[in-house]
N, C-alpha and C positions, 0 to 999 in steps of 0.2 A: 474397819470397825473402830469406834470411840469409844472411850472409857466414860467412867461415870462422871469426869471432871471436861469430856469434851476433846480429850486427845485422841489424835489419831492413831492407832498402832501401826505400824507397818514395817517393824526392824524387828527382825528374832537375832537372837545370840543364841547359835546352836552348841552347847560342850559336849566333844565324844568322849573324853577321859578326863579322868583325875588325876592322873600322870604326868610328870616331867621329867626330862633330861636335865633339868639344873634343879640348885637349891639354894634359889635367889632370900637373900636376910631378908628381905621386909613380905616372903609370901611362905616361907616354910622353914622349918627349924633345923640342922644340920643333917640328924639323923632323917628326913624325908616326914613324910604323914603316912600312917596306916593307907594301904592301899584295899578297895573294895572289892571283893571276890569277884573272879568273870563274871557270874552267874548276878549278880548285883547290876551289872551296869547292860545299857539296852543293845540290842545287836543293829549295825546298820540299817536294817529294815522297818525297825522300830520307830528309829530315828527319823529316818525318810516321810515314813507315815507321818510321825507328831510333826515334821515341818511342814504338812502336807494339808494338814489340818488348820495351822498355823495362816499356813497361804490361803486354805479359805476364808478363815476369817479376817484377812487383808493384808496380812506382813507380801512385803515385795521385793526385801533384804534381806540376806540370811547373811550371819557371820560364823564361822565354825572357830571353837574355841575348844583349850580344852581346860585344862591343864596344858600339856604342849599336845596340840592338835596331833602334829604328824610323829608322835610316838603312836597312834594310834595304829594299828593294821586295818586295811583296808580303805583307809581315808580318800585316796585317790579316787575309788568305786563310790564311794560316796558322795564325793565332791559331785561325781559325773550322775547321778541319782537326783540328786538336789537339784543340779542345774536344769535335769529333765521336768520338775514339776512348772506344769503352767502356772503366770502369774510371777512367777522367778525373775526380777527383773537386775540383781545383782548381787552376787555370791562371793563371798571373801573370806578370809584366813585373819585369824591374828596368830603368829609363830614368832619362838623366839631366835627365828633364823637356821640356827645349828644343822637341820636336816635338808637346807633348800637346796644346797649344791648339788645334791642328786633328787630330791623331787621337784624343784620350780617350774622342769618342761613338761612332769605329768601331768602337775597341778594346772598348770592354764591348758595343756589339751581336755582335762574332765571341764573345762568350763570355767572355772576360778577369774576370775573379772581382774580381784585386787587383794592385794598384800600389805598386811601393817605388820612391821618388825619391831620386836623388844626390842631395845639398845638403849641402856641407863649411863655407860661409862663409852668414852671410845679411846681408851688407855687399857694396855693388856695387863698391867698387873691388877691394877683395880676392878677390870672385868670379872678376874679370879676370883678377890675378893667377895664381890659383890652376889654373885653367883653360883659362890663354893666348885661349880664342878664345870664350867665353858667356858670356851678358849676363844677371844676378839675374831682371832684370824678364821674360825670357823663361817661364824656370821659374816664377814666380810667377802667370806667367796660364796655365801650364800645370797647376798645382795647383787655381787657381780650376774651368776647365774638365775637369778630373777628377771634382772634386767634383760639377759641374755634370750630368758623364755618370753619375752615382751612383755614385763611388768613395767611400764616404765613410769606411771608416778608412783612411787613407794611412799607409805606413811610411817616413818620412825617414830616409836613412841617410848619416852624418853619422861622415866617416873622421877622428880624433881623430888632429892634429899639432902637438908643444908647440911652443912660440914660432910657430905659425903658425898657427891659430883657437884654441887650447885657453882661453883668454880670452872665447869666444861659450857657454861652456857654459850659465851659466844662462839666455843670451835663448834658446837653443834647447827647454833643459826648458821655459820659460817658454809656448813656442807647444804645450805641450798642457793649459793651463788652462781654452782655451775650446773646441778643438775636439779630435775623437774621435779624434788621429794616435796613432802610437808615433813617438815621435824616438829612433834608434838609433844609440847612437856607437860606432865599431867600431874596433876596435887596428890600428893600422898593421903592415904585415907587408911583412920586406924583403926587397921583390922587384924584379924589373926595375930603373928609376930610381934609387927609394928606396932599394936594398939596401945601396949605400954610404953611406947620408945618417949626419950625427952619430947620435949614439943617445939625446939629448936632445929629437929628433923622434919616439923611440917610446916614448908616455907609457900607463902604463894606463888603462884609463876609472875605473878605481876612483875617480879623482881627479873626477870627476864626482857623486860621492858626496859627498865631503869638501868641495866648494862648493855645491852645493845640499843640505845636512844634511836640509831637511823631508821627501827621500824617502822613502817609505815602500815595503816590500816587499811584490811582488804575485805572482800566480803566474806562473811565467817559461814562453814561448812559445819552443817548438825550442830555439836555440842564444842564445837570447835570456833576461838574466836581468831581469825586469823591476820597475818601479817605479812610484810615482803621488806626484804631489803631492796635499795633503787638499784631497777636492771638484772635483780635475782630470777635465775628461770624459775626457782622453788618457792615456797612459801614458810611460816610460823604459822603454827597452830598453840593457842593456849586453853588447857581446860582444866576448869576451876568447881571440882565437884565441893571442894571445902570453903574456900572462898566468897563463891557466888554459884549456888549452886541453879543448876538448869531441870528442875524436875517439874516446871511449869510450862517444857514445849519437848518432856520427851517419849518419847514414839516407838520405847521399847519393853519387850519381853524377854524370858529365860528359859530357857530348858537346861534342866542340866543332865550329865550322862545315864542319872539313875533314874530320868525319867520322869522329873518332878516342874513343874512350869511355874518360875518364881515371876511374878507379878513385878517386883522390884528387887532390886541385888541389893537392898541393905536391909530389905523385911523378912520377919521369920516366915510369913504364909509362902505353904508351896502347897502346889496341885499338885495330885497324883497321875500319871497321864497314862502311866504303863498297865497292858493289860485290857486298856479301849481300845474300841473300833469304830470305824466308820461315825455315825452321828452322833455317838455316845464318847467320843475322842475331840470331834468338833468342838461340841456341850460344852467340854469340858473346858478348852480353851478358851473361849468364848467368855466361859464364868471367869476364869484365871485375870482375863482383859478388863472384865466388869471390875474386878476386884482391886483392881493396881491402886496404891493409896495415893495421894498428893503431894507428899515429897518425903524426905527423909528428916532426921536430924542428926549429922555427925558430927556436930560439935560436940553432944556427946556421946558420940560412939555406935557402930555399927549395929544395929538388931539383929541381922542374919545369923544363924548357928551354925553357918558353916564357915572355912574359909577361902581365899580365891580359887585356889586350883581346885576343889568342886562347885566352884559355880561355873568357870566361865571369863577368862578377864574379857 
């Protein structure tokens, strides 16, 4: 389906929670965020259905997000749910690693295609920091057992804050010399937390150019403009929502856990989706697509009323 400016949809970001296992500074404030009653947020079948509907109206990519996805119970069931809707041509996780050591092999037997991992620091004290409450060496054997369960191009996405990693850029290019990842450094965008932060914390990635000079240009994936070191099995990804923002070739929607289908992650309009059925659930999405606006404005500042971990990163 196309939108009213001529895009085509076909990427849902599915969020099953608004929970996490850390309490990363630039997405929530030490003490956590109010958490939404069970009875608030939709049950996997709900879920199933609104991506289901989604997929009629053309999405062909589903990403599950959540908050951290796999604190959610029952995720693996769901994964294997999802994967079963026809039209499903590729299903994926964004996690911040911490739980993959022991679900990576469920997750690719329900079907799971591909895995994008948080990783802002690859220093374990400032991990700490940055995180308030996960530990490097967790993620990193959650990477190994990824790989183990046959993930094997991983996308590290690696949120770019000066005076606070902007200094790890080249050990990060660095980690795709030997193996087949994309490392993806992405602009900070000010929302929740962050949205008051100086403005010497939202640097572009460009500048990841200008310290590793040997990259070379490659052909760019979605929202992704990408790069190779010479002879790298891996790739750079740079994405420039602040920058140069890409909301004139993009191809997606929102659902978030409580059911609501956000047309764009930085607008206040949300559908309501919970509670339909069948053609009256379709409709509904359908309008949700009609409705997506033509781009944002974050230069000054986010519109959305929520913050990330209820939408969806």
């Amino acid at each position: 389906m196309r939108d009213q400016f001529g895009r085509s949809i076909t990427y849902l970001r599915l969020s099953v929670t608004d929970r996490c296992n850390y309490r990363c500074r630039y997405c929530m404030p030490p003490e956590g965020v109010p958490h939404k009653a069970h009875g608030d947020i939709c049950s996997l079948e709900e879920l199933r259905d609104m991506a289901a509907a989604a997929v009629v109206c053309g999405v062909r990519k589903i990403r599950v997000t959540g908050g951290e996805p796999l604190v959610r119970r029952g995720v693996v069931d769901l994964c294997r749910m999802l994967r079963a809707l026809p039209g499903v041509e590729e299903l994926c996780i964004t996690t911040n690693g911490a739980l993959l050591e022991s679900m990576a092999e469920p997750l690719r037997q329900a079907g799971v295609d591909r895995l994008n991992i948080s990783l802002d620091t690859l220093r374990p004290d400032r991990f700490r920091a940055i995180t308030r409450l996960g530990e490097l060496a967790d993620v990193r054997r959650g990477i190994r057992a990824a790989e183990a369960a046959g993930f094997s191009h991983l996308k590290l996405n690696c949120v770019l804050m000066g005076g606070v990693n902007d200094d790890e850029t080249a050990d990060f290019v660095a980690l795709t010399r030997e193996r087949p990842w994309q490392v993806r450094f992405i602009e900070l965008m000010p929302m929740g937390p962050c949205a008051g932060w100086d403005r010497d914390r939202f640097v572009p990635v460009i500048r990841v150019l200008e310290r590793c000079p040997e990259l070379r240009s490659e052909r760019s994936q979605g929202v992704a403009e990408c790069y190779r070191l010479p002879g790298a099995a891996g790739t750079v990804g740079l994405i420039t929502p602040m920058s140069h923002a890409f909301c004139g070739t993009c191809d997606r929607i929102r659902i978030t856990a409580d059911g609501r289908l956000k047309p764009c992650l930085h607008s206040m309009e949300e559908i309501p989706l919970r509670g339909l059925k069948g053609t009256d659930l379709t409709e509904a999405v359908r309008q949700g697509i009609a409705r997506k606006p033509l781009g944002h404005h974050l230069e000054s500042g986010s519109d959305t009323g929520r913050d990330m971990n209820e939408i969806g990163g």
